[in-house]
C-alpha positions as CSV (number, residue, x, y, z in Angstrom):
1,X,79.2,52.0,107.4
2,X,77.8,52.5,111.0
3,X,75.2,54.5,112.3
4,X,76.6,57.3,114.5
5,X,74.9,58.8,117.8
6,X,75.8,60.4,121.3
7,X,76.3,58.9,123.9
8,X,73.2,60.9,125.7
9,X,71.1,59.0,122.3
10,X,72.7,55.6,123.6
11,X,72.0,55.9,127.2
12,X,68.3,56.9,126.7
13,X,67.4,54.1,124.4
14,X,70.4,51.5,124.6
15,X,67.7,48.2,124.3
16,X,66.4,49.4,121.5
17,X,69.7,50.4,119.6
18,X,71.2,47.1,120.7
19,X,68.4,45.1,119.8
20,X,68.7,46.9,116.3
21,X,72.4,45.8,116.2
22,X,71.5,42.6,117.0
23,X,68.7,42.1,114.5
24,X,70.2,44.1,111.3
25,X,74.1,43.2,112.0
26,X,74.9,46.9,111.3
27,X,77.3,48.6,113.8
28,X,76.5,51.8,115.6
29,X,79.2,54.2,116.9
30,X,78.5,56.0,120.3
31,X,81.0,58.9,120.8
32,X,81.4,59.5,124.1
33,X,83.4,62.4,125.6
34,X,85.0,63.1,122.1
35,X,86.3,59.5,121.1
36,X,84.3,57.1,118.9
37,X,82.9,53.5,120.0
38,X,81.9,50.5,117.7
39,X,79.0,48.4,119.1
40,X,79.1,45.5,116.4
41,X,77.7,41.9,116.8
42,X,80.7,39.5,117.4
43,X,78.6,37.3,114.8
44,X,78.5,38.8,111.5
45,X,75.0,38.4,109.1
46,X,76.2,37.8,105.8
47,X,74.3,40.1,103.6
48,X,73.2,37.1,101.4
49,X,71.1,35.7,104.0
50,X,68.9,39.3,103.9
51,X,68.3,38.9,100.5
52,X,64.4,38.8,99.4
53,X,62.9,36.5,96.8
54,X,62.4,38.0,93.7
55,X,59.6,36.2,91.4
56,X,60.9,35.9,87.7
57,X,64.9,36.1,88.3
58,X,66.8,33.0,87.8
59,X,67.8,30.5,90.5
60,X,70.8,28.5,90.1
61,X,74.4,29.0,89.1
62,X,75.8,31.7,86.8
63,X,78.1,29.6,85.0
64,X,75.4,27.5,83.7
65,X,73.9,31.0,82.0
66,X,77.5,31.5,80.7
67,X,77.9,28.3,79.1
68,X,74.4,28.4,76.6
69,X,74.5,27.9,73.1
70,X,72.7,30.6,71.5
71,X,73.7,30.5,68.4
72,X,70.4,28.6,67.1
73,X,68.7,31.7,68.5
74,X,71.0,34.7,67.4
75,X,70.1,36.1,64.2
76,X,72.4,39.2,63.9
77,X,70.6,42.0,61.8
78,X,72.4,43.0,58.5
């Protein structure tokens, strides 16, 4: 969902609120004169790539996890 400002906002500090569309890849709506505009970056971040490394999660693919024989492990409680 965008970020929504006036158009007085936009002109005051547009470098800033660009550069912030540029660096997050979030859109920002300017409404000027009562109608709504969407400054988005024609390139889109794919919100994978802002992901932070997270010390003790696993690394590699789900299916792997999926697939595990556990049943040397598994002792169901009676």
């Amino acid at each position: 969902m965008p970020g929504r400002i006036s158009d007085a906002e936009f002109e005051k500090d547009t470098a800033r609120i660009l550069d912030d569309v540029i660096e997050t890849g979030i859109p920002i709506e300017v409404e000027r004169r009562g109608r709504r505009l969407v400054i988005s970056p024609v390139e889109l971040h794919r919100k994978l790539e802002r992901l932070e490394e997270h010390a003790g999660f696993l690394i590699g693919d789900p299916d792997d996890i999926v697939h595990i024989d556990w049943s040397k492990e598994w002792r169901p409680s009676l």
